[in-house]
C-alpha positions in Angstrom: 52.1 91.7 89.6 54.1 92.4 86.6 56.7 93.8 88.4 57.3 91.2 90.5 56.6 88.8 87.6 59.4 90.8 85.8 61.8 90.9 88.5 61.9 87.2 89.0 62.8 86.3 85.4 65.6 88.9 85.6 66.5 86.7 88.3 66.1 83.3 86.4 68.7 85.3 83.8 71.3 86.2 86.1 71.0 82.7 87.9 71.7 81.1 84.0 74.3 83.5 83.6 76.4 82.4 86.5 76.2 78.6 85.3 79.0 78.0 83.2 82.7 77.2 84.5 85.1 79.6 85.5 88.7 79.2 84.2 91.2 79.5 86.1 94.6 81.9 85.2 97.3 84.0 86.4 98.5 87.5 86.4 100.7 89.8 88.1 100.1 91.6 91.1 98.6 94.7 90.9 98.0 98.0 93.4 96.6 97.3 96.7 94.4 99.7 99.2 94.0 99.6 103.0 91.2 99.3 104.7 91.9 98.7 108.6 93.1 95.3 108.7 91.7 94.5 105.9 93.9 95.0 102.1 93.1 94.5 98.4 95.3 94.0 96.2 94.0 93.8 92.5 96.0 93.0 89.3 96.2 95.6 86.1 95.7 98.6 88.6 92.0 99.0 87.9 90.7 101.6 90.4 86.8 101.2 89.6 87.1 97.6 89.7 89.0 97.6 92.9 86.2 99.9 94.4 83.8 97.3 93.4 85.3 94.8 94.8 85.9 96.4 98.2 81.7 97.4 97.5 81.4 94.0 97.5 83.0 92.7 100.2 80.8 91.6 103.3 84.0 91.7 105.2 84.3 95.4 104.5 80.6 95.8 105.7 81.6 94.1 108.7 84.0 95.8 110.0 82.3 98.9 108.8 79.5 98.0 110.9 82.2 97.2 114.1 82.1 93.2 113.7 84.9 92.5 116.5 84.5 88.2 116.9 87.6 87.1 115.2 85.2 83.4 114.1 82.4 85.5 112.7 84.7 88.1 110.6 86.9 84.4 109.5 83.6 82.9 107.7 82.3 85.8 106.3 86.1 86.0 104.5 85.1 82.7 103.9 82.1 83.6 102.0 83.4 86.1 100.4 85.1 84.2 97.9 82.0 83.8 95.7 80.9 87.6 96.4 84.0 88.8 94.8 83.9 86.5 91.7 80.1 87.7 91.3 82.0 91.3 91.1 84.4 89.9 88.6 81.3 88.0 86.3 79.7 91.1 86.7 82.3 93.2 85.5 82.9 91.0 82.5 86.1 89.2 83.7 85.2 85.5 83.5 88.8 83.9 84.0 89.8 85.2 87.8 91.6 84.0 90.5 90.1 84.9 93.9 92.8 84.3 97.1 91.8 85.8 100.3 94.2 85.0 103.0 94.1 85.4 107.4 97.7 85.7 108.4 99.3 84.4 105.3 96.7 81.2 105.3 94.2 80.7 102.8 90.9 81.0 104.8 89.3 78.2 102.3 91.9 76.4 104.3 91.4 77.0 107.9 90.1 74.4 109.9 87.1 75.2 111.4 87.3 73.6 114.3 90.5 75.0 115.2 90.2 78.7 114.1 92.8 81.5 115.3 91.8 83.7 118.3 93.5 86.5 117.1 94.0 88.1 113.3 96.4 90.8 112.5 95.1 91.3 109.0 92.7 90.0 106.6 94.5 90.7 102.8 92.6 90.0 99.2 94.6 89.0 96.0 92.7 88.7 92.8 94.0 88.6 89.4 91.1 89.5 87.2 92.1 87.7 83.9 91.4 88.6 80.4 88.0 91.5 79.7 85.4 88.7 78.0 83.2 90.4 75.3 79.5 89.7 73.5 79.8 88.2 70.3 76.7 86.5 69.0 73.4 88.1 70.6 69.8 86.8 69.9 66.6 87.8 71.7 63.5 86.5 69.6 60.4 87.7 68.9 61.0 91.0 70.0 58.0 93.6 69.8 58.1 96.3 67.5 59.2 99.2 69.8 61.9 97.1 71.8 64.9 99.0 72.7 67.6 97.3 74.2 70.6 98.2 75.9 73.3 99.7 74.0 75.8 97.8 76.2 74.1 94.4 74.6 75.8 94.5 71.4 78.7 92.6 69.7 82.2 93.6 70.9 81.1 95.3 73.8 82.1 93.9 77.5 80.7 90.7 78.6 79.1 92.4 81.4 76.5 90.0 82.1 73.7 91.9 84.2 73.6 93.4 81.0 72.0 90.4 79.8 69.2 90.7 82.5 68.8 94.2 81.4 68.3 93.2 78.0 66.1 90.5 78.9 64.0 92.9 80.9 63.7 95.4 78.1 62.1 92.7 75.5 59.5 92.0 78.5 58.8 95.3 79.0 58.4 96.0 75.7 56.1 93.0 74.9 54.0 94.1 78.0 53.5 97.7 76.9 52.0 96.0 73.8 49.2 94.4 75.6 50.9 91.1 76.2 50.1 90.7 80.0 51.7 87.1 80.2 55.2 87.5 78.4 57.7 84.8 79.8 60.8 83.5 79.1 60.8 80.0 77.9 64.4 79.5 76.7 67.9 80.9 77.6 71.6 80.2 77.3 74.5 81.1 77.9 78.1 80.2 77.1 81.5 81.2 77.7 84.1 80.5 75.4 87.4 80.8 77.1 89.6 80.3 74.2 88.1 83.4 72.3 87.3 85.0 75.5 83.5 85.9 74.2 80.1 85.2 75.6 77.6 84.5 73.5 73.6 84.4 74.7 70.2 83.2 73.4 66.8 84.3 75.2 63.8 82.9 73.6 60.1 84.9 74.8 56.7 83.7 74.5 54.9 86.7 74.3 51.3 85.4 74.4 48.3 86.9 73.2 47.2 90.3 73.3 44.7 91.0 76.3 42.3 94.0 77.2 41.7 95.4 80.9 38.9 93.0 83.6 37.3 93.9 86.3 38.4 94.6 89.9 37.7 93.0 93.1 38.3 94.9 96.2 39.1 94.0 99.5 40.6 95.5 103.0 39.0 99.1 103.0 37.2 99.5 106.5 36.2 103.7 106.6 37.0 104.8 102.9 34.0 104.3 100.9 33.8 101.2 98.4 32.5 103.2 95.7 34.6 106.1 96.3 37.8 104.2 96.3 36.4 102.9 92.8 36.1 106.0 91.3 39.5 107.2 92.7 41.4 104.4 91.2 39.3 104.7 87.8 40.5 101.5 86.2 40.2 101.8 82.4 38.6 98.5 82.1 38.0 97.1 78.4 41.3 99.1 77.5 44.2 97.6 75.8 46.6 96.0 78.8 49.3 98.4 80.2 51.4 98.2 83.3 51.5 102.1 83.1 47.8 102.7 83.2 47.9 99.8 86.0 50.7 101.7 88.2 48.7 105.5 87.3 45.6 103.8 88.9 47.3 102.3 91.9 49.1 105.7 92.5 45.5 107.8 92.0 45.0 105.9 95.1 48.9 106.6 96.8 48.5 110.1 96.2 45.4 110.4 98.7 47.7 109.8 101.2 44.5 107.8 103.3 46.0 104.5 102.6 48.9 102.6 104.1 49.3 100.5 101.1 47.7 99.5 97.6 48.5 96.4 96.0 46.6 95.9 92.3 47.8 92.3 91.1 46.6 90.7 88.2 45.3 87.4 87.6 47.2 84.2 87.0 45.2 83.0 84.3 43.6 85.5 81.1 39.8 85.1 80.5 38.6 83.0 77.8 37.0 86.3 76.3 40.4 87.9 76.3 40.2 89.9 79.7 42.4 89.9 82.7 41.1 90.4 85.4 42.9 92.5 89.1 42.4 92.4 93.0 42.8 95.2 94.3 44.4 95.3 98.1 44.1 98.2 100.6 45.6 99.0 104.3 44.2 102.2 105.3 46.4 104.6 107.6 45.8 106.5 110.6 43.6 109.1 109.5 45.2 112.0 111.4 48.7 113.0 111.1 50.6 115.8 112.4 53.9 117.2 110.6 56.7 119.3 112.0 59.6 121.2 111.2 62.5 123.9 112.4 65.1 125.9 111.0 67.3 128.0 112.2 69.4 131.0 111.2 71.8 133.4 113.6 70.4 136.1 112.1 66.4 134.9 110.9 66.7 133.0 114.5 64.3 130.2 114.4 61.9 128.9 112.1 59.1 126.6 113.0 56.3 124.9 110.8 53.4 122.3 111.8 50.3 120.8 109.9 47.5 118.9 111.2 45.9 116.0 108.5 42.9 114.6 108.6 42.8 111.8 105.3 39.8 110.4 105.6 37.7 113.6 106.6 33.9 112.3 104.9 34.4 108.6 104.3 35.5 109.2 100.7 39.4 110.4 101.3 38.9 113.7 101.2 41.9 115.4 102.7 41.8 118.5 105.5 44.9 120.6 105.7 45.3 123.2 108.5 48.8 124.7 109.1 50.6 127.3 109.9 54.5 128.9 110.3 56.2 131.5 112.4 59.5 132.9 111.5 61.6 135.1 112.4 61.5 134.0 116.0 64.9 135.5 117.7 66.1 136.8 114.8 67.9 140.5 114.4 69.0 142.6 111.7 71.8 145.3 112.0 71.4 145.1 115.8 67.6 145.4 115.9 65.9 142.3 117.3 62.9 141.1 114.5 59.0 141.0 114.7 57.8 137.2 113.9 55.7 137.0 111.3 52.8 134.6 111.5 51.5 132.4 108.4 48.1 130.4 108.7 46.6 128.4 105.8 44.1 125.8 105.2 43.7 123.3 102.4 40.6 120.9 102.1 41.0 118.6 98.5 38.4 116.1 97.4 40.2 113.3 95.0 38.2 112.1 91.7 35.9 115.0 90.9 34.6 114.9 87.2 38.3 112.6 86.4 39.7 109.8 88.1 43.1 111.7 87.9 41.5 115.3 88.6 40.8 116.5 92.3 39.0 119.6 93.2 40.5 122.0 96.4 39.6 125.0 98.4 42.5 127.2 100.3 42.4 129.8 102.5 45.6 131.4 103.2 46.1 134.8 106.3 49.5 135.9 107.4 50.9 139.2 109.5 54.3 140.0 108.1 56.2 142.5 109.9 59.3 142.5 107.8 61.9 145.4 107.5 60.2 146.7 104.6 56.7 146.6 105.5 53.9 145.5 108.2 50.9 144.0 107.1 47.9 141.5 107.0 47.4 139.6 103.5 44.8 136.9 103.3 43.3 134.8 100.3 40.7 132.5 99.1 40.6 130.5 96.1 39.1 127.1 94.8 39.9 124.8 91.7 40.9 121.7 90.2 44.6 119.6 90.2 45.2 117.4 87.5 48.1 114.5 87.7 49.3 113.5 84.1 51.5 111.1 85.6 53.8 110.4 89.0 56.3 113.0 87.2 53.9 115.5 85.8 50.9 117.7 87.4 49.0 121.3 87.0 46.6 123.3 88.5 44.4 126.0 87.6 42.1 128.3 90.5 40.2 131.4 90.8 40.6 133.5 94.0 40.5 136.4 95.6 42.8 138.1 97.5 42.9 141.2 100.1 45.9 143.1 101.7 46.4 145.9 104.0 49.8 146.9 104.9 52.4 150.2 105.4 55.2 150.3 103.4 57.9 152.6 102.0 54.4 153.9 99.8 52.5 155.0 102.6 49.9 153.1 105.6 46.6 151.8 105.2 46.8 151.1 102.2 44.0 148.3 101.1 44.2 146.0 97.5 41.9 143.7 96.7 42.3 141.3 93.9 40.4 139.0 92.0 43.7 136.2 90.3 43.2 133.1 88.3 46.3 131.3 88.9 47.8 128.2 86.8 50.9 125.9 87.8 52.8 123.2 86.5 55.0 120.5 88.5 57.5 118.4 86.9 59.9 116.2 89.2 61.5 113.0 87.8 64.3 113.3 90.8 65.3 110.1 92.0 65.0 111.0 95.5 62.2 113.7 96.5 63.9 114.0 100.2 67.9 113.8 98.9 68.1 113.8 95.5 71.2 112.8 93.5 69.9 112.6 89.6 66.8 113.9 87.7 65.1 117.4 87.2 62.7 119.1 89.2 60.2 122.5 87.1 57.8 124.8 88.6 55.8 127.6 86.7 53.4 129.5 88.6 51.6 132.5 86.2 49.0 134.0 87.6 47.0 136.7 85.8 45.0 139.5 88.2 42.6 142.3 88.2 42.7 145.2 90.6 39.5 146.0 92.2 40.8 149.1 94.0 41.2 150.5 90.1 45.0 150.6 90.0 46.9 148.2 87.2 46.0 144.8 86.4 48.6 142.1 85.6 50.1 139.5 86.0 52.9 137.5 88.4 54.8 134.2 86.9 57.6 132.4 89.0 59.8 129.2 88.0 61.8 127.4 89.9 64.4 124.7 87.5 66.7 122.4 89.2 68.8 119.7 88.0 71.1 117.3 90.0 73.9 114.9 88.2 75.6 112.3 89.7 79.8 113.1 88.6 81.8 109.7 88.4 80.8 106.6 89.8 78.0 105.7 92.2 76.4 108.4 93.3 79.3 109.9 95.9 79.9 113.1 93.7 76.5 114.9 93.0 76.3 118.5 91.5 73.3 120.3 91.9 71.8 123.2 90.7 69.1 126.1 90.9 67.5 128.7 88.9 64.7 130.8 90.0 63.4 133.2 87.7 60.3 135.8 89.1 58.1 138.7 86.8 55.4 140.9 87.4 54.2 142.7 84.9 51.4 145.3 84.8 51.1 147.2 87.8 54.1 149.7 89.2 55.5 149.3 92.7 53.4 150.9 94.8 50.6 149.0 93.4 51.2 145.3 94.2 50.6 144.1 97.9 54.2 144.2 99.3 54.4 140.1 100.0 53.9 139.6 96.3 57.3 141.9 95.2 60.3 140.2 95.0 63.7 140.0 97.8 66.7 138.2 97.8 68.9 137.3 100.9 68.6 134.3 103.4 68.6 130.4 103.1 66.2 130.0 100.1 67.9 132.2 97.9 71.4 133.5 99.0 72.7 132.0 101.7 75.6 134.5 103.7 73.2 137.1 103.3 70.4 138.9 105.4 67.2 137.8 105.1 65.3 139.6 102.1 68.3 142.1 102.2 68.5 142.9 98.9 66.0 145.1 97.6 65.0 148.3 95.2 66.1 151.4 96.9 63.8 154.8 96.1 64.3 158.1 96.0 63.2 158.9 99.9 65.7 157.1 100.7 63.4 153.8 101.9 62.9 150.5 100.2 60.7 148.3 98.5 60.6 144.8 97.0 61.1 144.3 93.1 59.1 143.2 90.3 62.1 140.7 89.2 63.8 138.8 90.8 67.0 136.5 89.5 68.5 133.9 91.6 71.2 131.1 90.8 72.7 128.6 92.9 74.8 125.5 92.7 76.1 122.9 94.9 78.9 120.5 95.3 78.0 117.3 97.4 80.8 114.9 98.6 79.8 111.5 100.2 82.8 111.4 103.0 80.7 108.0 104.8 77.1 106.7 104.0 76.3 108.8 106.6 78.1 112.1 105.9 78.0 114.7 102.8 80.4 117.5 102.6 79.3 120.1 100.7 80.1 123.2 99.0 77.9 126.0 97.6 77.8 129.5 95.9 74.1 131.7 95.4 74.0 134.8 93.4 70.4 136.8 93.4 69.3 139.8 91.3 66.8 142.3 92.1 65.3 144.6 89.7 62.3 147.3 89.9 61.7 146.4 85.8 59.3 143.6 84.6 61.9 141.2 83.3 65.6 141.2 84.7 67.6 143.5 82.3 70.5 144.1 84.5 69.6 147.6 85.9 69.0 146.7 89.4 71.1 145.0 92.3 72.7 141.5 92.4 74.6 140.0 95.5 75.9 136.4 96.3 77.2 134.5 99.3 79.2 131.4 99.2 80.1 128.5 101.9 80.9 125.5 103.0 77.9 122.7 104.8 77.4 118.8 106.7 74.7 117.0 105.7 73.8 114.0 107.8 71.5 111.2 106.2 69.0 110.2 108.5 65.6 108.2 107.5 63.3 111.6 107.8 66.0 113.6 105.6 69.4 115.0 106.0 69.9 117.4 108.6 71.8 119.9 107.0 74.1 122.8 108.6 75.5 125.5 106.4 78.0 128.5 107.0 78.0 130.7 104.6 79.8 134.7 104.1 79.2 137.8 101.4 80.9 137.2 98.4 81.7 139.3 95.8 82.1 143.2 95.0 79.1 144.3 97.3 80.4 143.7 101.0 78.1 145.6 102.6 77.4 143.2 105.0 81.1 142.5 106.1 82.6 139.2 106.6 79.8 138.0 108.9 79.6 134.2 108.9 75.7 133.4 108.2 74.4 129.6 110.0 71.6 127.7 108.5 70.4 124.6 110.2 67.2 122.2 109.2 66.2 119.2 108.1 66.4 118.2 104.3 68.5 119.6 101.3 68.7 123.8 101.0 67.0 122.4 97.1 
């Protein structure tokens, strides 16, 4: 594949890279840092080198991962004299002395045959030498649109994965142009350790232009041959482009009826200018079954399931049926609360009129029995999803909708409502489950017209996020929220009452109630809003691989107007939470209190427990 291809010649780089002598030279000691038995001590007092070294160490690891056999802890020391030198090359420091020492005694030195049965500490002296920069840089031919790394330029540190990077950036762009078989043919490398430069000269063969084959399939046993065709909707005869090759390997991902998909091109190009693909399938179980809990002391318990069926008619159509009940336990201001009861089904055929297009049908009922209202709400609507790309998606549907509820209005009260509805996803975070970079959108508008008579309208509702790792590594991330909700059209008493807008309760403001804050009227009841405001923010602390501290403040605003103008309510909470990374998630636990000038609720201390990030 040309991933693959592309990741070994990154590899062919580095390996050149590493080839030419290392110097050796001295310097003076600099700080040191404990680690158990185990101390670094690393000259010119460079604390981001130092923790890349110690990153590097397997030693570390070891002991990290309770390695107790004095032998097996002595060779990996042993081994680790060419791991931290890679740290130093890496890094740009191309003169360094590495010493790592057992009680005083080189460990290059130790006998093996006649190794210690006891250490008392492991220590790690290295003098990194002079900084090495780039001076003369040549990658040739380069496509038109090549951009390379701004790192991989003249003066700049001789960090040589930077060189790799470079290299893979000329592939890449070569290969966006329809050049299938780039390669590198030529490459060096030198090191000049009287002027302390690097210089480097990568030489591409970018090979001729090529156009989209055919595809052979193989591996499919209850997924339709035809239908998986259509699904991955190869744009054969097309200009080569490993971006249309990855969007129709994912059309096929995103079914979820496969285990894997594997589209690899051919080794050699056709002599009419084609290349030509195999495409590779492992279907999954067809049936899956999804969980989840959380829990609140004052929402009590939350639990979710869905039931899957992938492979529903032989062409992976996908079957949805899942519910929730909430409020299980749970008490507000000493009265114990009613669950409320969600059901919904979701049935989605893949590659209707577009490869990239599917076509669903969902049918939603729920009983809420909330503080502000009882009531039975149910919907049906049917339309089409479209995927732009992994990063990008929208929707559009027509439905119908009907609601009969009491609230702070009156009883019986029926709405029925005919809504188109439209929504766009963007998510380029790095990590869906835990993310630590990237940028998450979702817009939801949908316009609707009352049958009962009253107001028509329409109800739009974003949710932004954005995460940033602070520092180095990714042990400092900031993350944060801003939800944004409108209705516009109808008054108050004319929307169903799970359509308004609340605040309060793990997914808007934590350390308060849920759906606590409100619109107060004149009889003295309550009702939800037709805006809605909320803003949160987190501070996440890697304390282990395994543990996040984290810190957090949410701030909501409720507003009987259209579009938040600051005449209605706002509250916030603040607090302090774990997370622990596990491979379904992190299991998070939050305490959280009131904040700010409204106290209404006290000091209580709020608990949130589940699995995954609060956003």
């Amino acid at each position: 594949m040309v991933a693959g291809r592309k990741l070994q010649t990154a590899r062919r780089i580095k390996a050149g890279a590493w080839a030419f002598a290392l110097a050796m030279v001295c310097a003076a000691p600099g700080m040191a840092q404990e680690l158990e038995k185990i101390s670094f001590s690393v000259a010119g007092n460079d604390e981001e080198l130092t923790e890349r070294l110690i990153a590097g160490s397997a030693l570390v690891s070891a002991r990290e991962n309770e390695v107790t056999d004095v032998q097996e802890l002595i060779a990996i020391a042993r081994n680790d004299y060419g791991r931290m030198v890679s740290v130093l090359w890496e890094a740009g420091y191309l003169g360094a002395t590495v010493s790592i020492t057992v009680d005083g005694q080189e460990a290059a030195d130790l006998s093996l045959v006649n190794l210690p049965q006891s250490v008392t500490k492991f220590r790690y002296i290295i003098r990194p030498g002079p900084l090495y920069d780039f001076d003369t840089l040549q990658i040739a031919p380069l496509a038109p649109a090549t951009e390379l790394p701004e790192a991989f330029a003249s003066g700049q540190p001789a960090e040589l994965p930077v060189v790799a990077d470079a290299a893979d950036a000329a592939l890449s762009a070569w290969e966006d142009d329809g050049h299938a078989k780039v390669d590198v043919t030529g490459q060096q490398i030198v090191a000049d350790h009287r002027a302390r430069s690097v210089d480097a000269d990568i030489a591409l063969a970018p090979g001729p232009q090529v156009t989209l084959g055919t595809v052979t399939l193989s591996g499919n046993q209850d997924v339709d041959s035809q239908r998986i065709m259509q699904i991955l909707g190869f744009p054969t005869g097309e200009v080569f482009s490993p971006k249309k090759v990855r969007d129709s390997a994912n059309r096929l991902r995103n079914t979820g009826a496969f285990r894997s998909v594997t589209l690899t091109e051919a080794d050699e190009i056709n002599a009419d200018g084609t290349l030509d693909f195999a495409l590779s399938v492992a279907e999954g179980p067809p049936r899956r079954i999804e969980f989840g809990a959380e829990y609140s002391n004052v929402e009590g318990f939350e639990l979710n399931a869905r039931w899957i069926h992938r492979n529903i008619r032989g062409g992976a159509e996908r079957l949805e049926v899942g519910g929730r009940i909430k409020n299980i336990g749970g008490s507000l201001t000493g009265d114990e609360l009613t669950p409320s009861i969600e059901l919904n089904t979701r049935y989605v055929i893949p590659a209707v009129r577009r490869a990239d297009t599917d076509f669903f049908v969902q049918f939603d009922l729920s009983r809420d029995d909330e503080d502000d209202y009882v009531g039975y709400f149910s919907s049906l609507s049917a339309g089409y999803l479209r995927r732009f790309s992994d990063r990008l998606s929208a929707e559009a549907a027509l439905g119908f909708s009907y609601s009969i509820y009491d609230n702070a209005f009156g009883t019986d009260q029926e709405i029925t409502l005919a809504f188109l509805q439209g929504r766009v996803t963007f998510d380029e975070r790095d990590d869906f489950i835990n993310p630590k970079k990237g940028t998450f959108g979702d817009l939801f508008v949908s316009p609707f017209l009352n049958i009962n008579g009253s107001a028509n309208g329409v109800r739009l509702f974003g949710d932004g996020r954005y995460y940033v790792s602070l520092g180095g590594g990714n042990a400092n991330v900031l993350a944060t929220r801003v939800q944004l909700g409108s209705i516009y059209g109808p008054r108050l008493d004319q929307v169903p009452s799970n359509q308004l807008f609340y605040s309060g309760g793990g997914g808007t403001v934590r350390g308060r109630s849920f759906q606590s804050l409100g619109v107060p009227l004149p009889n003295g009841l309550r009702s939800g809003g037709r805006s809605f405001l909320g803003i949160s923010g987190e501070y996440r602390r890697a304390v282990t691989e395994e543990i996040n501290a984290v810190a957090f403040y949410d701030w909501g605003y409720i507003g009987a107007e259209s579009f938040p103008d600051g005449s209605g309510n706002s509250h916030a909470g603040a607090g302090l939470g774990v997370r622990y990374i596990t491979p379904i998630g992190p299991l998070r636990v939050d305490l959280a209190t009131p904040v700010g000038p409204d106290m209404s609720e006290g000091s209580n201390i709020f608990l949130y427990i589940g699995v995954g990030q609060a956003f």
